[in-house]
C-alpha positions as CSV (number, residue, x, y, z in Angstrom):
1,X,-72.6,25.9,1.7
2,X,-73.1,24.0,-1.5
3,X,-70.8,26.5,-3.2
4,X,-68.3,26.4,-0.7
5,X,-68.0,21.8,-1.2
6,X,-68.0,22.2,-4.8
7,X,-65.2,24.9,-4.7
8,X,-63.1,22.9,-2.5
9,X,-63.6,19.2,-4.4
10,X,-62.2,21.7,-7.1
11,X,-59.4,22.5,-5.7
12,X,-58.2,18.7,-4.6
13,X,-59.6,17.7,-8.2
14,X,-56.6,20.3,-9.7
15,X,-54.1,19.2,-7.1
16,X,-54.9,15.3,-7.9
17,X,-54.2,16.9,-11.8
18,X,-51.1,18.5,-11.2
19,X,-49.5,16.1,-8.7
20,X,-50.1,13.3,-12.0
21,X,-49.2,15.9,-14.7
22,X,-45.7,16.4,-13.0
23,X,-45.0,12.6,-12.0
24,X,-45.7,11.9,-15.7
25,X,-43.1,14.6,-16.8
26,X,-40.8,13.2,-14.5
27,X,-41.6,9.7,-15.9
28,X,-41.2,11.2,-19.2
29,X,-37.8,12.7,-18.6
30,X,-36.4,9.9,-16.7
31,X,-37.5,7.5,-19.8
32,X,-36.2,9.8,-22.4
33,X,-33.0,9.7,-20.7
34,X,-33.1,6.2,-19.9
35,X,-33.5,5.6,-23.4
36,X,-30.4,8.0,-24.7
37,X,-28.1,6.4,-22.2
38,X,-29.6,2.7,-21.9
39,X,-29.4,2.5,-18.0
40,X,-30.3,4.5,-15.1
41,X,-26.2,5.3,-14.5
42,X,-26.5,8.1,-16.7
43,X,-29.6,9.5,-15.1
44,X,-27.8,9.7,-11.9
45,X,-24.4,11.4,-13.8
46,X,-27.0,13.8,-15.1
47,X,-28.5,14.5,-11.4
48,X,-25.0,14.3,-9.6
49,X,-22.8,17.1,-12.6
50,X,-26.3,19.3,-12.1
51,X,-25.5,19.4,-7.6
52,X,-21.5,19.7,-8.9
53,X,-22.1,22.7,-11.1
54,X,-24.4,24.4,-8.3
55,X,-21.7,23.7,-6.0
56,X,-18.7,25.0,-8.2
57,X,-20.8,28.2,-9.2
58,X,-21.2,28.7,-5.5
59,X,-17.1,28.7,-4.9
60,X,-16.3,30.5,-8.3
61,X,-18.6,33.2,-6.8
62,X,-17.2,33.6,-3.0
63,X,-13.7,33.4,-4.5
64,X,-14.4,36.4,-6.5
65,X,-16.3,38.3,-4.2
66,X,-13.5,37.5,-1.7
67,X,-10.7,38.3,-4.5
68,X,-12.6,41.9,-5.2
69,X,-12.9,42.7,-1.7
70,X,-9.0,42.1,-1.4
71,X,-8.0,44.4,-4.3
72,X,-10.6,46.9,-3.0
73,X,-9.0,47.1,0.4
74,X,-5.2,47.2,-1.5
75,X,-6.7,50.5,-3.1
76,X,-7.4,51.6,-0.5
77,X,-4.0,51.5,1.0
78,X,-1.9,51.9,-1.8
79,X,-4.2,55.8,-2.1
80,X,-3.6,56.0,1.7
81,X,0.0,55.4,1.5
82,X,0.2,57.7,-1.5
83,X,-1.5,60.7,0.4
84,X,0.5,60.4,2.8
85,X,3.3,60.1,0.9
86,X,2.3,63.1,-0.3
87,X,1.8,65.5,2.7
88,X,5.2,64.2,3.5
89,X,6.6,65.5,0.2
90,X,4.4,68.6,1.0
91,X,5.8,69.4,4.2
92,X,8.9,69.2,3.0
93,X,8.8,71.3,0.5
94,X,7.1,73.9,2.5
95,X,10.1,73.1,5.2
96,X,12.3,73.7,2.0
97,X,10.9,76.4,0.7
98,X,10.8,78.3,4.2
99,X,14.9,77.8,4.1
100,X,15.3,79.3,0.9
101,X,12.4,82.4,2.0
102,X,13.6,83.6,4.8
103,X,17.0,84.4,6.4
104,X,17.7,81.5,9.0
105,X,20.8,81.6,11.3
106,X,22.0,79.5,13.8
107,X,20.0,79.7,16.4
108,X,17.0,79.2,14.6
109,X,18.3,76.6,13.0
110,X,18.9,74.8,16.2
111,X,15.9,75.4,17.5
112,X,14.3,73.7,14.2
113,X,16.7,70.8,14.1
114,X,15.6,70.4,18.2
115,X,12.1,70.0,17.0
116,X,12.8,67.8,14.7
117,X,14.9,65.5,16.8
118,X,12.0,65.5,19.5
119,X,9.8,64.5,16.5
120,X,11.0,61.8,15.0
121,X,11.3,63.0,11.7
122,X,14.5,61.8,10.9
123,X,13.8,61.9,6.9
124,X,13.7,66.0,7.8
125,X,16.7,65.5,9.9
126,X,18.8,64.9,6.8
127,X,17.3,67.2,5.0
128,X,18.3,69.9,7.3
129,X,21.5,68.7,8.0
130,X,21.9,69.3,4.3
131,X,20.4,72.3,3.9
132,X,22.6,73.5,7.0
133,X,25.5,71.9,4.8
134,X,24.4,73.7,1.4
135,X,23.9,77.4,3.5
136,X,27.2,76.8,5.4
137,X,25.7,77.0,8.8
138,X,27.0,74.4,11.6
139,X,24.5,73.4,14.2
140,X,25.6,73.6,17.9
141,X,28.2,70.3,18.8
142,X,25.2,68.8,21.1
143,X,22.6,68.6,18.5
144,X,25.1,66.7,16.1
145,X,25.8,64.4,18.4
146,X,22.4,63.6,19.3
147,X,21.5,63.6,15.8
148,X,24.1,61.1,14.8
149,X,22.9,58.8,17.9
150,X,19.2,59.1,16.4
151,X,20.3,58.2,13.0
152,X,23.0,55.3,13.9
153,X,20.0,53.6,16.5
154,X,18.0,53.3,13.8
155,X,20.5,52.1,11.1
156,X,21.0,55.1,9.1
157,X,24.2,54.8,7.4
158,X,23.1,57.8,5.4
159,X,22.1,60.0,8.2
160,X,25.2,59.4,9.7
161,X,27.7,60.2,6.9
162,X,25.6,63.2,6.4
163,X,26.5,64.7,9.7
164,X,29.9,63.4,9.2
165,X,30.1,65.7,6.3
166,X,28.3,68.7,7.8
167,X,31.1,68.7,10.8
168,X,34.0,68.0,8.7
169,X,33.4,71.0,6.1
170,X,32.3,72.9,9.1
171,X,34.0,72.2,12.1
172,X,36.9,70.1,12.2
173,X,38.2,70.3,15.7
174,X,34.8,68.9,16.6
175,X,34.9,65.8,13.8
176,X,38.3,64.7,14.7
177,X,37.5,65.2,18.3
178,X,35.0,62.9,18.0
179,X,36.8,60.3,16.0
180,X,35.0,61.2,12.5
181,X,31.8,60.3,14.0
182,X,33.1,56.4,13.2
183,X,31.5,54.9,16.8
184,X,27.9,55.8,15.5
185,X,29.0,54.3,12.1
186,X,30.1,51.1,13.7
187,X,26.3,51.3,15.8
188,X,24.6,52.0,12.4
189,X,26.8,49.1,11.0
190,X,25.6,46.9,13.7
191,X,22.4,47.8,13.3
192,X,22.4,47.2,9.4
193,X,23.7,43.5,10.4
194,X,27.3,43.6,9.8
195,X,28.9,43.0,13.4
196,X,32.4,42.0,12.1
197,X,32.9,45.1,10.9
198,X,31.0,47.5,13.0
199,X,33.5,45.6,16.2
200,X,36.5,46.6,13.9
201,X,35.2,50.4,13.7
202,X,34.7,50.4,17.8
203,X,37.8,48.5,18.3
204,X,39.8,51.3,16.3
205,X,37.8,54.2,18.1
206,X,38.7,53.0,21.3
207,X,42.5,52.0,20.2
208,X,43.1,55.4,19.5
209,X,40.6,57.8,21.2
210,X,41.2,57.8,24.9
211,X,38.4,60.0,25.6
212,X,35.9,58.2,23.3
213,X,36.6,54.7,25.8
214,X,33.5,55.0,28.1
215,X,30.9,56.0,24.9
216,X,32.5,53.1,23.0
217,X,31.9,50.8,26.5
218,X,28.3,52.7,27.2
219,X,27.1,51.8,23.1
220,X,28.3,48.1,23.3
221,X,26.8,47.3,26.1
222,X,23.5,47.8,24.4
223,X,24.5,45.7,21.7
224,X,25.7,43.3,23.5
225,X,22.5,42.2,25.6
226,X,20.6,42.7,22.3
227,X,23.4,39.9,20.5
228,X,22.8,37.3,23.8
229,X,19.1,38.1,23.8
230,X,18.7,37.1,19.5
231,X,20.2,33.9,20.4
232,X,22.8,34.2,17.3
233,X,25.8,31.8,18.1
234,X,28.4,33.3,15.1
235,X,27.1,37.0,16.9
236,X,28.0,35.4,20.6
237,X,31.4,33.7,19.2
238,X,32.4,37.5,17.4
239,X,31.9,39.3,21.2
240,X,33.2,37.1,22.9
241,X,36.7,37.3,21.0
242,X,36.2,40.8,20.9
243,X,35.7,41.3,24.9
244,X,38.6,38.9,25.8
245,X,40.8,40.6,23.5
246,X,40.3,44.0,25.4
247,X,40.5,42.1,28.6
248,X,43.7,40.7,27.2
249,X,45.3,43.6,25.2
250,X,44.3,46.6,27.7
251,X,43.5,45.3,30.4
252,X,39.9,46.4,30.9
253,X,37.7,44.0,32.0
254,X,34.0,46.2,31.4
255,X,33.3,44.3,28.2
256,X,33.5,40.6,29.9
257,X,31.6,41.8,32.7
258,X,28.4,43.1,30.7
259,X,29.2,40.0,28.3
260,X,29.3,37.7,31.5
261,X,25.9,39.7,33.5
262,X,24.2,39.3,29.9
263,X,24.6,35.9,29.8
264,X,24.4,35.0,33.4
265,X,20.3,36.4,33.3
266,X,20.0,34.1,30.0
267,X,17.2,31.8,30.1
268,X,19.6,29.4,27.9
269,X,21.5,26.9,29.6
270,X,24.5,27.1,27.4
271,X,24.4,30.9,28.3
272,X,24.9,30.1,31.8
273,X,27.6,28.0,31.2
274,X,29.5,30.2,29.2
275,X,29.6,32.9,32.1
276,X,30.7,30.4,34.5
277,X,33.6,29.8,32.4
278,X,34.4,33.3,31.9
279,X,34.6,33.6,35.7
280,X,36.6,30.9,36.3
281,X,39.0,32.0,33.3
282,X,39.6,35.7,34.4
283,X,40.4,35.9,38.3
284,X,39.9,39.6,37.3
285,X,36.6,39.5,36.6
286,X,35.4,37.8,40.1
287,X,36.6,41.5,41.8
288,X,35.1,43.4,39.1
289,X,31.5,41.7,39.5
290,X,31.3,42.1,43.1
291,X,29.4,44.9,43.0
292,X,27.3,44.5,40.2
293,X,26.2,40.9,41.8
294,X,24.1,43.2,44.5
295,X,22.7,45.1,42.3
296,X,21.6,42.2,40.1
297,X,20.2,40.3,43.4
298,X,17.9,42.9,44.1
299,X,16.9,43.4,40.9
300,X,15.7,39.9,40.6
301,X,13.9,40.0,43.7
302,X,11.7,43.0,42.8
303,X,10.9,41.0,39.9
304,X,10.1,37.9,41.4
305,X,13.0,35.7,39.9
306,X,14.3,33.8,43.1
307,X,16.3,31.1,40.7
308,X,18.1,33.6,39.9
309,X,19.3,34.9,43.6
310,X,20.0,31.3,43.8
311,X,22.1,30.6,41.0
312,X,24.1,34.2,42.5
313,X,24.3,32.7,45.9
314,X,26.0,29.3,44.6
315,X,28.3,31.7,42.6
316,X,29.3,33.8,45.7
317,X,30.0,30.4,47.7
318,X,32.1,29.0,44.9
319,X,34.4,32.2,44.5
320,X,34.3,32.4,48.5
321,X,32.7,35.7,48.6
322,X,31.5,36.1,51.7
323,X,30.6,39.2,52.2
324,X,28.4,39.5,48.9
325,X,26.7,35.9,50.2
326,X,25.9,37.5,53.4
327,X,24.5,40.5,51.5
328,X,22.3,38.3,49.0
329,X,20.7,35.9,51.5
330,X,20.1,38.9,54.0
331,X,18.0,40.3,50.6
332,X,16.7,37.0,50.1
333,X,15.3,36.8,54.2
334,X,13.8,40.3,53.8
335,X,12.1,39.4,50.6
336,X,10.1,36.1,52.3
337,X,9.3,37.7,55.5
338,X,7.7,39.9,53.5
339,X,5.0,37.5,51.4
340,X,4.9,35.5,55.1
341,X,7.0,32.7,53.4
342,X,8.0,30.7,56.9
343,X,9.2,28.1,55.5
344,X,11.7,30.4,53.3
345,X,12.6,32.1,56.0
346,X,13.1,28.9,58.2
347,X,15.3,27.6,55.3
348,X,17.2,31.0,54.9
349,X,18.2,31.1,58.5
350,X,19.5,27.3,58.5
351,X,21.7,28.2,55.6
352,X,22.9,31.1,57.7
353,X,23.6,28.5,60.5
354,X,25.5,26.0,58.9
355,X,28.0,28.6,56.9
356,X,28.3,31.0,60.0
357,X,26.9,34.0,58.3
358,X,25.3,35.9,60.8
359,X,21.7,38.2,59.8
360,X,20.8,41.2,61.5
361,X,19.1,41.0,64.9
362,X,16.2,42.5,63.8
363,X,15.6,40.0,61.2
364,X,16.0,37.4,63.9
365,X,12.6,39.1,65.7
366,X,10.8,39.8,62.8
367,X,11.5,35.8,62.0
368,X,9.9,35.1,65.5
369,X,7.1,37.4,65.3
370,X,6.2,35.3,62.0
371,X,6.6,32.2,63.7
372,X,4.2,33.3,66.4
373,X,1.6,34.8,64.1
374,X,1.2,31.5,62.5
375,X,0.9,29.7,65.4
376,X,-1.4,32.2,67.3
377,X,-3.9,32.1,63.7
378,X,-3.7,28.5,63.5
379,X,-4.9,28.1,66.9
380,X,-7.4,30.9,66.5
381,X,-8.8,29.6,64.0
382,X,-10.7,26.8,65.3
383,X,-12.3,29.2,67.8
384,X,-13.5,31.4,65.0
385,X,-15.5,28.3,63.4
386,X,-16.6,27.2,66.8
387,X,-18.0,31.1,67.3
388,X,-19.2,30.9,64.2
389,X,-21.2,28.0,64.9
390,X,-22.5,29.0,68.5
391,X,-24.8,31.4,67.0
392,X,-26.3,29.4,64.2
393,X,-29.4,27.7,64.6
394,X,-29.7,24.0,64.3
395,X,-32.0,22.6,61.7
396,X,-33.4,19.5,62.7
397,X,-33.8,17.3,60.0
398,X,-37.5,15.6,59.0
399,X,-37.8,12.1,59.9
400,X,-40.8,9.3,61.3
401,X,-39.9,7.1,63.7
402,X,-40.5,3.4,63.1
403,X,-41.5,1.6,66.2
């Protein structure tokens, strides 16, 4: 027991010992700087640049851990993107060295340059069009075609004059049939970001290939909705001109109406306004959108967008068509009967009234078997709660009378 007190008192005696020993280097540092410096500012500039250079090693570090990480995962990319840069290159050369091996005709060069198309590959779709060039084997009309449509989609001027020269060295009925192939140039041209001129090439195709008139109508449109949709005012100024000039020159009207349907479905105000004027501007145009309005009514409802139904019914009334009014808000009726809108329906049917448009008769019941159904559930309902109710036991609450 007496061992135990003396070796604790031991223990508090080195404690006391140490705790003095280090206030008196501290004292001793402190005064030793004190005395360098004169005053106790340079103490606490001492203190202070020692937390600073803790702090700036700490950043120096992450930044270089951070900046190593980035160049390791770069590595790693740039050696992914060079392996596969390189089974690329090997499978082409293989591809190659498969032409130059073995004896390929037509057919099996059609078959290859089907593959490919299916594929994707269009850097091997050049590279057979050339081989096919080089061995003086034509592929099948079709799969030119469809190759030059691959390769001007994408922006491939390249690809395009490639198959331009395949079918002009080897079949030249077929390239000037198909107006050298300039259509998909213009489409690559477009593509690319040229629009001037890629309008010039599909404004000469369709000047002086009859034939060509409904592929040069069938790739604008495309191009068109895609021009609206970017929101590019020169692009929208350079179609315009170029639709009213056909309108104009020839006669046909197709350009203006998928310039006007484009810009009619535009969520831009100014877009809107530009397809009103183009109706009121071509008389021709009202006759040639007749059809197309019920087609874009009922496409609009089976997405939900009733503002636009709206904005086609105020059109239809303007233009006095009646017949495509009647037609729209018949859709219109159908489509809130259906989601058990009443007070659509209520509102469809007073439009109906006051214009003398007359809906279907079985619209008429199936308006009155809504009405009823509302009224029979709201009356129902009060009986339900009151069943409900009937069979629930009544808590009485806990209370003391005071008397």
């Amino acid at each position: 027991m007496q061992g135990l007190t003396m070796a604790l008192a031991s223990i508090s005696i080195c404690q006391h010992y140490s705790r003095r020993v280090s206030f008196s280097l501290l004292w001793l540092v402190r005064a030793t700087l004190k005395h360098k410096c004169g005053t106790n500012t340079c103490v606490e500039r001492t203190l202070m640049s020692a937390t600073s250079d803790v702090l700036d090693s700490f950043t120096d570090e992450l930044s270089r851990k951070k900046s190593d990480k980035w160049k390791f995962l770069n590595r790693q990319k740039a050696i992914q993107c060079a392996n596969e840069r390189s089974l690329n290159d090997s499978n082409q050369n293989s591809l190659q060295e498969d032409f130059e091996c073995y004896d390929i005709n037509v057919n099996s060069l059609d078959e290859l340059l089907t593959k490919v198309i299916r594929s994707k590959e269009y850097n091997l779709i050049i590279k057979i069009l050339k081989f096919s060039g080089a061995k003086q084997l034509c592929p099948s009309p079709e799969l030119l075609l469809e190759a030059a449509s691959v390769l001007s989609r994408i922006g491939s001027r390249t690809g395009v004059e490639v198959v331009m020269s395949v079918c002009e060295s080897l079949n030249k009925n077929e390239f000037y049939n198909q107006a050298e192939y300039k259509h998909y140039m213009a489409e690559a041209t477009w593509i690319r970001g040229d629009i001037r001129e890629a309008l010039d090439m599909f404004a000469e195709v369709y000047k002086y290939h009859v034939t060509l008139r409904r592929k040069v109508r069938h790739m604008t449109k495309f191009l068109f909705a895609e021009c609206v949709s970017k929101r590019s005012e020169a692009s929208v100024v350079l179609v315009t001109n170029f639709a009213k000039k056909f309108a104009e020159e020839y006669g046909d009207y197709y350009f203006l109406s998928f310039l006007w349907q484009f810009c009619f479905l535009s969520e831009w105000f100014c877009d809107q306004k530009m397809a009103d004027k183009l109706l009121e501007q071509y008389k021709e145009l009202r006759a040639l959108i007749m059809d197309r309005i019920k087609i874009i009514a009922v496409t609009a409802l089976k997405q939900e967008e009733v503002e636009v139904v709206q904005r086609l019914l105020e059109v239809t009334l303007r233009y006095e068509m009646k017949q495509d009014y009647a037609h729209i808000l018949s859709e219109l009726f159908d489509f809130k009967c259906a989601r058990g809108d009443l007070r659509g329906c209520s509102a469809v049917l007073t439009s109906s009234l006051e214009l003398n448009v007359s809906l279907k008769p079985e619209q008429h019941d199936r308006f009155l078997a809504l009405l009823l159904g509302l009224n029979r559930r709201n009356k129902q309902l009060p009986r339900q709660k009151q069943q409900q109710h009937f069979h629930k036991r009544l808590e009485v609450p806990c209370f003391q009378l005071k008397f």
